[in-house]
N, C-alpha and C positions, 0 to 999 in steps of 0.2 A: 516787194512792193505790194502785194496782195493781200499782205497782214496790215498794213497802212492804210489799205484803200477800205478794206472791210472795217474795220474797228475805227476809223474816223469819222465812216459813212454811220456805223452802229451810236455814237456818241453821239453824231449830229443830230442825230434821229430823236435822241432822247430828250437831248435838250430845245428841239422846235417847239412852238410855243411858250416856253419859257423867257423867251427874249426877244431881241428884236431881226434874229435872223429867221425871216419867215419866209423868204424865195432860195431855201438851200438847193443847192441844186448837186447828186451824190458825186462825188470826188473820183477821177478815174487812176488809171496809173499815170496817164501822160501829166497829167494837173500833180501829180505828188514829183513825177521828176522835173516838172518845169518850178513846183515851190520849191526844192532841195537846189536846182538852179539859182532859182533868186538870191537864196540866202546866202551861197557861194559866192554870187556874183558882189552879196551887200557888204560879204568880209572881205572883199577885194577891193573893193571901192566904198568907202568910207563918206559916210554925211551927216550931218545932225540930229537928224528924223527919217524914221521909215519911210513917213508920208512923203519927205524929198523926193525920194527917189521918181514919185510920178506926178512930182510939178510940170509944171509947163516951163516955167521960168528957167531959161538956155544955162543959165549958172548951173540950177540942180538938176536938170533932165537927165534922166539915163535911161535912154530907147531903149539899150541891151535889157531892161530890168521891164522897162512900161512896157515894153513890146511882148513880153514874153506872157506877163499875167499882167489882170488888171489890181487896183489896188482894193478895191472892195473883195475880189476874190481870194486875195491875198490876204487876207485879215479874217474870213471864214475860215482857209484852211488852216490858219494859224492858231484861229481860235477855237477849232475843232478835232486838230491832230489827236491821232490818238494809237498807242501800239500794243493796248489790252482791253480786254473786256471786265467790265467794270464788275459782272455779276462773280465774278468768282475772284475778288478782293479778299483777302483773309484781314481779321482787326489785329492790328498793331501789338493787341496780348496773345493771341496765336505764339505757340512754340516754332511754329513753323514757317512764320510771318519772314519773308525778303522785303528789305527794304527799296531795292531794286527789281520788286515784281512788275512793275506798270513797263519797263523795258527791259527785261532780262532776254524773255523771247527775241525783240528786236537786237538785242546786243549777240546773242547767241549766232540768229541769220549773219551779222555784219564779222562777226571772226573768221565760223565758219568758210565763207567770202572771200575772208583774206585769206585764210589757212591754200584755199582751191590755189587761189591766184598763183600764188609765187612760192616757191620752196627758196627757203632760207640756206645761206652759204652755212661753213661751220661755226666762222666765229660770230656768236649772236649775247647779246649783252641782257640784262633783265634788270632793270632799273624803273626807280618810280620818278611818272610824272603828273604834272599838275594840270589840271583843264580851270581854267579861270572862269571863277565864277561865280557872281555877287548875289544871289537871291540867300532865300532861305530855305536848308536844307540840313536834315541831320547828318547829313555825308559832308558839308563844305568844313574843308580842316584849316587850319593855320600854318605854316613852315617859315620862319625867317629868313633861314638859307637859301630859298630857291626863287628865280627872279619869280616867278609866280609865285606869292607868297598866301591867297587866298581862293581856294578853290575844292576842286576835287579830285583826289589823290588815286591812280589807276597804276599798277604794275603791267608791265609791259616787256615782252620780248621782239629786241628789235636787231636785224641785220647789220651788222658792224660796219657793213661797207657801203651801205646804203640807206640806212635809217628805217627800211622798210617794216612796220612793226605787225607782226604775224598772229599775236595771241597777246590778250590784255585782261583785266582783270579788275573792276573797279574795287578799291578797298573801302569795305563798310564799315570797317569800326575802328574807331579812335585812338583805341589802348595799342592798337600794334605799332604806331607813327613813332613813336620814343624808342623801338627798342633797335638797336644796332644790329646791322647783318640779318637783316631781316629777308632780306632778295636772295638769299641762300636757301629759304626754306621756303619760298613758294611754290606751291602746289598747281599753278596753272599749267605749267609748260609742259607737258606730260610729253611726247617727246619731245626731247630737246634738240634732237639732231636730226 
């Protein structure tokens, strides 16, 4: 959470004055586990609008959510998240250029993470799956086969007897999706057992 709290607070920094958040006030770690809360809490319970959630009106009200953050705060950290620093962006013609640099670091912490957690039974599976996902992006691919048919396609090793998925892989280029047996020769899972 430290790489969150720094480089949100670094972004917010740069864009004050540029807009209309001029009482930012810097992000701590409690404020980043109570936003990754909210947003847990918003894919649990489902409403029209964000803003719903901290109506007043007993239809939409959700204490668990208004209680936690407020909604103006909630729309700072949202609008300021951030899990790189900006100053060492390489340009898109770079040989060297990740198109997953802006979270590579944060994806790295989050496997890592899981890898600590939980050691994996033996029989573990390595299968691609899809994160649903409508913006735009040179990663969102197409599948017709999979009920998530638009999104972003991530390989993944996961516990057979439990789902538990230990090491993943987001895939960044397009030309590998076509080709058959392709979970065979992924390189993420270095051990496997």
């Amino acid at each position: 959470m430290e790489l969150l709290v720094t480089e949100t607070n670094r972004y917010a920094s740069l864009c004050l004055g540029e807009e209309r958040y001029e009482s930012w006030d810097p992000v701590t770690e409690e404020d980043i586990f109570a936003y990754f809360g909210v947003m847990i809490g918003m894919g649990l319970i489902k409403l029209p609008s964000i803003a719903d959630y901290w109506r007043t009106d007993p239809l939409f009200h959700c204490s668990i959510i208004a209680d936690n953050m407020t909604r103006d705060r909630f729309f700072q950290i949202h609008r300021f998240l951030h899990f790189f620093d900006n100053s060492f962006l390489l340009s898109p013609s770079d040989p060297s250029y990740d198109c997953l640099c802006k979270v590579r670091k944060f994806l790295t912490l989050i496997e890592d993470h899981f890898v600590s957690l939980y050691n994996p039974h033996c029989q573990c599976a390595v299968d691609e799956a899809m994160i649903k996902y409508k913006g735009r992006s040179s990663l969102k691919q197409y599948m017709p086969m999979k009920p998530v048919k638009r999104g972003i396609k991530v390989w993944a090793r996961a516990d057979s007897t439990n789902g538990y998925i230990s090491r993943f892989q987001v895939n960044t280029g397009k030309e590998d999706s076509s080709e058959v047996g392709l979970g065979n020769r992924v390189n993420i899972f270095y051990p496997l057992y």
